[in-house]
N, C-alpha and C positions, 0 to 999 in steps of 0.2 A: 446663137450669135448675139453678143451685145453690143451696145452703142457705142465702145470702146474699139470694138472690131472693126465698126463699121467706119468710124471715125474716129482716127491715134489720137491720143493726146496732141503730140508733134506738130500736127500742121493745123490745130488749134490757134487763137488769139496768141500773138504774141504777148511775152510777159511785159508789165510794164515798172522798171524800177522806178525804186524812189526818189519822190522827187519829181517825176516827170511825168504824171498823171493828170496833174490839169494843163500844161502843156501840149500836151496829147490831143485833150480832149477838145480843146478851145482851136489847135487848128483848122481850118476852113480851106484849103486851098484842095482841090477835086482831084485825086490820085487814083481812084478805083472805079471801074466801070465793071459791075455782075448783073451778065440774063441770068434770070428768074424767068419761068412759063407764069403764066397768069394764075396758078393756083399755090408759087408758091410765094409770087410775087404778093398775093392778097392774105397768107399767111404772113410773113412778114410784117406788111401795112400794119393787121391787125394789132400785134403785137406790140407794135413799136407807139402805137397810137394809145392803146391801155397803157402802156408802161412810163407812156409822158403825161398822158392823165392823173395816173397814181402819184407818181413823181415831181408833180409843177410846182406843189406850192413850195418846193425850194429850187427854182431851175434858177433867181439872183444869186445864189449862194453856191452850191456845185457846180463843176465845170461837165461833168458826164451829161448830165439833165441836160443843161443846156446844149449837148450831143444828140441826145435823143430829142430833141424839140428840133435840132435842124434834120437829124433821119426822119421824120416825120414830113415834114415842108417837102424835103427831096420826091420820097413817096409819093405827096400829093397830088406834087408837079406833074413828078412825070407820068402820072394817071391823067389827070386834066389836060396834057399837053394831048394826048391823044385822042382821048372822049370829049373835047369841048367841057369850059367850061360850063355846072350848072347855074339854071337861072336862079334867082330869089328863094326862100323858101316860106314857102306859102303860110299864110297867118295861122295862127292854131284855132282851133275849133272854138269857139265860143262855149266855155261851162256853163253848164247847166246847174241853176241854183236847189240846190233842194227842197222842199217844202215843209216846214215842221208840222206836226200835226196841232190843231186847234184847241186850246182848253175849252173841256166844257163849261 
């Protein structure tokens, strides 16, 4: 079986013509609501959070980015909306200077 089988082309991402791509993407108004279980809800996360990372230093400039910076927020949300959010994050460890060795 392959991924094709498992999943058609067809009920794939709609195509998006020309033209209408950053209008697309810059939409904001909340149209789709998908359960995810929690494993694959955190796949997802995962992904979307690398792909805005790799991606940021043009999310001014692309309208997609700045797509995937709001799928991002969304995720966060509605993680935090249910685990409370977290506190502070705690200071980092104090480095440790290293010591050269002494000339004789």
């Amino acid at each position: 079986m392959s991924y094709e089988d498992e999943f058609p082309k067809d009920f794939g991402p709609p195509p998006v013509p020309n033209g209408t791509g950053t209008k697309l993407h810059e939409a904001t108004k909340p149209i789709y609501t998908v359960e995810l279980d929690s494993g694959a809800f955190m796949a997802v996360w995962e992904h979307m959070e690398a792909e805005c990372r790799h991606r940021f230093p043009t999310h001014s400039t692309f309208a997609h980015v700045r797509a995937y910076m709001r799928a991002v927020q969304s995720l966060r949300d509605a993680y935090w909306a249910q685990h409370g959010k977290p506190t502070a994050s705690p200071p980092p460890p104090p480095q440790r200077r290293l010591r050269r060795p002494q000339r004789a």
